[in-house]
Each structure stands twice: as structure tokens, then as C-alpha cells.
C-alpha positions, 0 to 999 in steps of 0.5 A: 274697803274693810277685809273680813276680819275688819268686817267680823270686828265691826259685829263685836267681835275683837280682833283675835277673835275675828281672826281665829274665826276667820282662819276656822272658816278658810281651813277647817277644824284645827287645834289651838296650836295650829290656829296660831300658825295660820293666823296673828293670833298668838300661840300663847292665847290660842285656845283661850281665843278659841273657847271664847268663839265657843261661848259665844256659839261661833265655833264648835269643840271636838275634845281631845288631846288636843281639842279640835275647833270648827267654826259654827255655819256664818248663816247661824252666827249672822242671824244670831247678830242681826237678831241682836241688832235689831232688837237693840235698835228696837228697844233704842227706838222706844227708850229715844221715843220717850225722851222729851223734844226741846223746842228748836223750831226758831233755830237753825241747824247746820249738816256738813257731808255729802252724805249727811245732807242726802240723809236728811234729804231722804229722811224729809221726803219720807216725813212729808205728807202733803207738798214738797217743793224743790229744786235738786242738782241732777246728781241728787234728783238721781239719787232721790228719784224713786223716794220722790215717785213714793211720795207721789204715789201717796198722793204728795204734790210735788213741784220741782223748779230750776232756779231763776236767780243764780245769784241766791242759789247756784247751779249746785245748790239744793232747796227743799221745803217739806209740807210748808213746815221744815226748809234745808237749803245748801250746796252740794257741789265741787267749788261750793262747801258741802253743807246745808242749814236746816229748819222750821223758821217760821219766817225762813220757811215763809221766805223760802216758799215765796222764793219758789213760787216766784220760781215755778211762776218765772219758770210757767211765763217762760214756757209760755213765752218759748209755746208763743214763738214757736205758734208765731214762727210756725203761722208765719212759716205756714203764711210764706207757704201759702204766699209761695203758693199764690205767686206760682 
């Protein structure tokens, strides 16, 4: 876990200057001597370190023999990064948005990481606008549920199997096929490489989809089977009663 001058650095800021406004937000105003005691900032860049958090609005200046510094309100100064930030993305999204797409859809892409893959789980559930079929370790169905229960409300059909053939996918593994267009197929657990490929095949994505309707269907007859043992044993149950019933 990264420590708060770590944290202060990741907004851009370098690590002097995460330090000395870090050391102002523990002990209050203090002179440019005093903040090279308190912090790892050397004494000889001090007050070029603390006038730097002025210009960029993180500290205020109390003028004197010495100066004095205080750190800004951290609320002010998060606001002030989260406006940056998010008008960068902004700007990011329509410059991006204008780029011509290269036509990959008979290409297959290949995503490595836990993380990667249940990113692009997730960014595939939120695209999809009419069918979703799947099946999912428990420990990803868990993560995606309130994703799934989103696209359900948006009127989404969404058919979820346990795999038949263990011999194609493993009890680990992860399919999912998004409006009959775009297929990840892949593995996510312990013994098995963590990666995925991903595509809009064609052919692939037709495969895949005869693969899961075989499954739902294998998984109905199943179901089907397991209701008609269960009605026989109960008859039979029921019969024996009765037959108790007429020898007594």
C-alpha cells in the first residue's frame, strides 16, 4: 500500500514537493529551515520547494524574516486535481473518439491478468444490448453480479450454463459471448494461466455460441431428468403407502 507522499506524487507532484506538503499538513506553517529538519527535503532546496507549492496553489506564504508557509485546504487542492483530471480524460475521449478503427474483427487479441480480464468482462457486460451467454467461476460471477443485474434491467437476456465438457472448458474457466458479436474465452484459476483471448470471429463466435446452446440444452435435459426421478420416487413412495394401508 503506497504512504501519502507516494499517494501526493501520483497527482504530479514530485517528491520534494509531496514531502514538504506533507510535513505543512502534520505541523503547520513553518519556515523553510524548519521544513528541511521535519522532512527529506534538503535544507538547501527548501524555500525553492516551498514557493513552488505556492505557485501551484498548495501552500500559502506568511512574508517575513523568515517566510512562513501553511499548506493550502487538501479538499481545495483535490478538487483543484480532480478538475484536471477529469477535463484531460474529457478532452482524451474526444481526441481518441476521432481516431480511425483498423478493422481487427477476424483477429484474435490475447488479455493476461486477473484484473485485465475481469476489466474487459466488465466493460463487455456494460456494451452489451441484447443477449449475454456465459458461464463464470463463482468468484467472477460474484464480482460481476450487480453488472449482470444492470443488464438484466435494460431488458438484456442473459443465459448462464455450467459447462458440460470439462474437457474444452475447466472448472475455472470463463466464457462469455456478448450480443452474438464479440466472444472472451479463457481461464482464471489457480493451475491454469491466467489469460483470455478475445474476438469478434465470425466463425469463433459462431462456434462458441453452438457450444453454449448445446450446454443450456444438456444442462434443461438434465433438469428434466433429475424432476422425472424425483415424480417416480415420490408415486412409487405414495403407492407403497397405500398398499401399507390396504394390508393393515
Amino acid at each position: 500500500m503506497m504512504s501519502t507522499v507516494e499517494l501526493l506524487q501520483q497527482t504530479g507532484l514530485n517528491k520534494y514537493e509531496a514531502e514538504a506538503y506533507y510535513t505543512l499538513l502534520m505541523h503547520g506553517a513553518l519556515t523553510g529551515y524548519e521544513v528541511g529538519k521535519l522532512s527529506q527535503v534538503p535544507l538547501s532546496r527548501s524555500y525553492e520547494i516551498l514557493e513552488r507549492l505556492v505557485e501551484k496553489g498548495l501552500a500559502l506564504l506568511q512574508p517575513g524574516e523568515p517566510p512562513r508557509y501553511s499548506a493550502q485546504d487538501p479538499q481545495q487542492f483535490l478538487a483543484k486535481v480532480r478538475g484536471e483530471i477529469e477535463a484531460t480524460l474529457n478532452a482524451l475521449t474526444i481526441s481518441l473518439a476521432a481516431l480511425p478503427r483498423p478493422n481487427t474483427m477476424n483477429e484474435f487479441w490475447v488479455i493476461r491478468g486477473e484484473q485485465n480480464i475481469l476489466s474487459r468482462l466488465q466493460a463487455m457486460i456494460k456494451a452489451a444490448q441484447s443477449t449475454l451467454l456465459l458461464t463464470l467461476p463463482a468468484s467472477v460471477s460474484t464480482e460481476l453480479a450487480e453488472l449482470l443485474r444492470e443488464a438484466d434491467s435494460r431488458r438484456c437476456l442473459i443465459r448462464q450454463f455450467s459447462s458440460a465438457d470439462q474437457r474444452f472448458l475447466k472448472a475455472e474457466g470463463i466464457l462469455l459471448l456478448r450480443d452474438n458479436h464479440e466472444a472472451l474465452l479463457g481461464s482464471i484459476g489457480p493451475e491454469e494461466p491466467v489469460q483470455a483471448i478475445v474476438s469478434t470471429n465470425t466463425a469463433l463466435v459462431a462456434a462458441l455460441n453452438e457450444y453454449g446452446q448445446r450446454a443450456l440444452r444438456q444442462n434443461n435435459q438434465a433438469a428434466d431428468s433429475d424432476w422425472v426421478a424425483w415424480e417416480t420416487r415420490k408415486q412409487r413412495h405414495l403407492w407403497d403407502i397405500s398398499k401399507a394401508d390396504r394390508v393393515a
